[in-house]
C-alpha positions as CSV (number, residue, x, y, z in Angstrom):
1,X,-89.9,144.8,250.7
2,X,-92.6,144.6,253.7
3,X,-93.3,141.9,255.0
4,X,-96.6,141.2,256.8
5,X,-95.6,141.7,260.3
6,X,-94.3,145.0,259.5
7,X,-97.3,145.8,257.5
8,X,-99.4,144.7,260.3
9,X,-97.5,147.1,262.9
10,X,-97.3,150.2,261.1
11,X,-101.1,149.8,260.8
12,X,-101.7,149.3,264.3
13,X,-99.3,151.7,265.5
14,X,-100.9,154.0,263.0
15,X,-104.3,153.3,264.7
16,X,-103.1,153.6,267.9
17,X,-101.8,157.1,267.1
18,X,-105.0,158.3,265.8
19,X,-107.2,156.7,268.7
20,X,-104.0,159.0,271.0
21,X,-105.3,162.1,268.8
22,X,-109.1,161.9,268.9
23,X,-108.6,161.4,272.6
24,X,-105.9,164.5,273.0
25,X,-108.2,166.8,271.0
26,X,-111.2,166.1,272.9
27,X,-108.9,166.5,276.3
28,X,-107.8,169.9,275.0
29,X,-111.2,171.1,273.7
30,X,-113.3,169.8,276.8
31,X,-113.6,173.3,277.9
32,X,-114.8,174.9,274.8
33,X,-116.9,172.1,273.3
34,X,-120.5,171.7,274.8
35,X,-121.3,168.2,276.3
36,X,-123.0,167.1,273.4
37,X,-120.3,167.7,271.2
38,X,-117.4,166.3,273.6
39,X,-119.4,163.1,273.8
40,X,-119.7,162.3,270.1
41,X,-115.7,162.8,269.7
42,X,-115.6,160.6,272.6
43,X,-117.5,158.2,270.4
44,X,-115.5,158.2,267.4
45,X,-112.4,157.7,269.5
46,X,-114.0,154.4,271.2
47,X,-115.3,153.5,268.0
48,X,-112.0,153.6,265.9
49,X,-110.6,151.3,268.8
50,X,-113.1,148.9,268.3
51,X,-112.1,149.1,264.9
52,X,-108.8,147.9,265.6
53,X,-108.2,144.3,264.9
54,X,-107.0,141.8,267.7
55,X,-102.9,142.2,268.4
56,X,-100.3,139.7,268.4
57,X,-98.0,139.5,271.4
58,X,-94.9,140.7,269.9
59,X,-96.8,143.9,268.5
60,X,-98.2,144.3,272.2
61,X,-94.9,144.0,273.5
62,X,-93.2,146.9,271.2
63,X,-96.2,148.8,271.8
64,X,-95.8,148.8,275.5
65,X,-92.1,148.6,275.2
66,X,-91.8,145.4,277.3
67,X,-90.8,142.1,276.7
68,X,-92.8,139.0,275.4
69,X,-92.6,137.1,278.0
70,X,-94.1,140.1,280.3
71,X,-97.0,140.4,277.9
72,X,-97.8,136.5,278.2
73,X,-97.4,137.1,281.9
74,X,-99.4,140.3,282.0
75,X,-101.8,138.3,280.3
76,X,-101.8,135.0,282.3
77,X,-102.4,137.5,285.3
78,X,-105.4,139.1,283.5
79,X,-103.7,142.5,283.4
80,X,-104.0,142.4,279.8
81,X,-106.6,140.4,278.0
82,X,-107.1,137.8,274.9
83,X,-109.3,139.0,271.9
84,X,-112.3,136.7,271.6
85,X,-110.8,135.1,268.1
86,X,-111.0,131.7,266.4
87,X,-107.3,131.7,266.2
88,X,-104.8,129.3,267.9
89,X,-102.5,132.2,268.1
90,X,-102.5,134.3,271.4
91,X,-104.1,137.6,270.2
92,X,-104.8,140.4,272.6
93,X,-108.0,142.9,272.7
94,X,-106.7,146.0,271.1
95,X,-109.2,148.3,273.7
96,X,-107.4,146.6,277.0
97,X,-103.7,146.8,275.3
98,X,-105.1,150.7,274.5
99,X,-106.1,150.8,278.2
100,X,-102.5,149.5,280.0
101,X,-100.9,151.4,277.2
102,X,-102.4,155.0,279.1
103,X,-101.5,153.3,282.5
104,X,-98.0,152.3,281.8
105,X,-97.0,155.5,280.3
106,X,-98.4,157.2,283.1
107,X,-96.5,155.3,285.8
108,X,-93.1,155.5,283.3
109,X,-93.7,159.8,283.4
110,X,-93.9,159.6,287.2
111,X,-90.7,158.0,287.1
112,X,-91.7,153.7,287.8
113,X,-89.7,151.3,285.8
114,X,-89.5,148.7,287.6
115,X,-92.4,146.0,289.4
116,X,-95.0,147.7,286.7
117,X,-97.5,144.8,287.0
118,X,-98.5,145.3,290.1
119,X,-98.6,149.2,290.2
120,X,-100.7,148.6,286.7
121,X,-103.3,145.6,288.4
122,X,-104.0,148.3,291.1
123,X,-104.7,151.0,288.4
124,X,-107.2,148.5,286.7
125,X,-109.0,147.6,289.6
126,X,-109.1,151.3,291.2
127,X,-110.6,152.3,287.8
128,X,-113.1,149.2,287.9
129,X,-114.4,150.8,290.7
130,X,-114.4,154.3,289.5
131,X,-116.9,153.1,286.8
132,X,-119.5,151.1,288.7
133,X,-122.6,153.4,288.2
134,X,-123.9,152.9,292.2
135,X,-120.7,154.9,293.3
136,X,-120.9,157.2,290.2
137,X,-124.9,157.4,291.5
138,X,-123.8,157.9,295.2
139,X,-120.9,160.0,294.7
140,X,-123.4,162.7,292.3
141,X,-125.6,162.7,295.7
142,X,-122.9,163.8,297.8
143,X,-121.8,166.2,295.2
144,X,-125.5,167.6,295.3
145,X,-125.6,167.6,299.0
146,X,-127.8,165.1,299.0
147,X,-127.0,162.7,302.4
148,X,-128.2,160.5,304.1
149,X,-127.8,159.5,307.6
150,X,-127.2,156.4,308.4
């Protein structure tokens, strides 16, 4: 017999897997798909993790392969964040757990195991960065030559 939990895991894990795939496929067919068509797989990746309901704590922490008490950290710390829920139980936004999921597997395949929370803080806020649009708007000048001098 199933219980809930388990019910509950399978389906996120199976969700996770699939958000993994649509995200793979459109890595591996970036070259041969036009713009147009790369961005609406994009879309359907970012929409099936919206889809994905908040997580509990414990599920986060199988997911990530780290203890509970390092997901309550990680989240105390604001390395991974609560879903905006009604619920007295600590649930956790599915498309930040997705997020630290691609950075912690990353630093484990470069061989880091140990002092991950600061290594995956960094991560976050170089990305933060990365995605302001003034940099993405002065980094496309300087790819088009166009400089100014100061």
């Amino acid at each position: 017999m199933t219980t809930t939990k388990q019910r509950e895991r399978d389906e996120l894990f199976d969700q996770f897997r699939r958000v993994e795939e649509l995200e793979e496929v459109a890595e591996q067919a970036s070259a041969q798909l036009d713009p147009t068509q790369l961005d609406r797989l994009r879309s359907v990746a970012r929409r099936t993790l919206a889809g994905i309901k908040p997580v509990r704590v414990s599920l986060a922490s199988e997911l990530l392969d780290l203890d509970e008490k390092t997901i309550r950290s990680w989240t105390e710390e604001g390395v991974l964040t609560e879903a905006d829920t009604a619920s007295t139980r600590r649930l956790l936004d599915p498309e930040r757990l997705h997020e630290v999921l691609h950075i912690v597997r990353e630093l484990r395949a470069n061989g880091k195991r140990a002092d991950l929370l600061d290594a995956v803080w960094w991560k976050l806020s170089d990305q933060a960065v990365l995605d302001r649009e003034d940099l993405a708007d002065s980094l496309a000048e300087m790819r088009r030559g166009d400089v100014h001098k100061a």
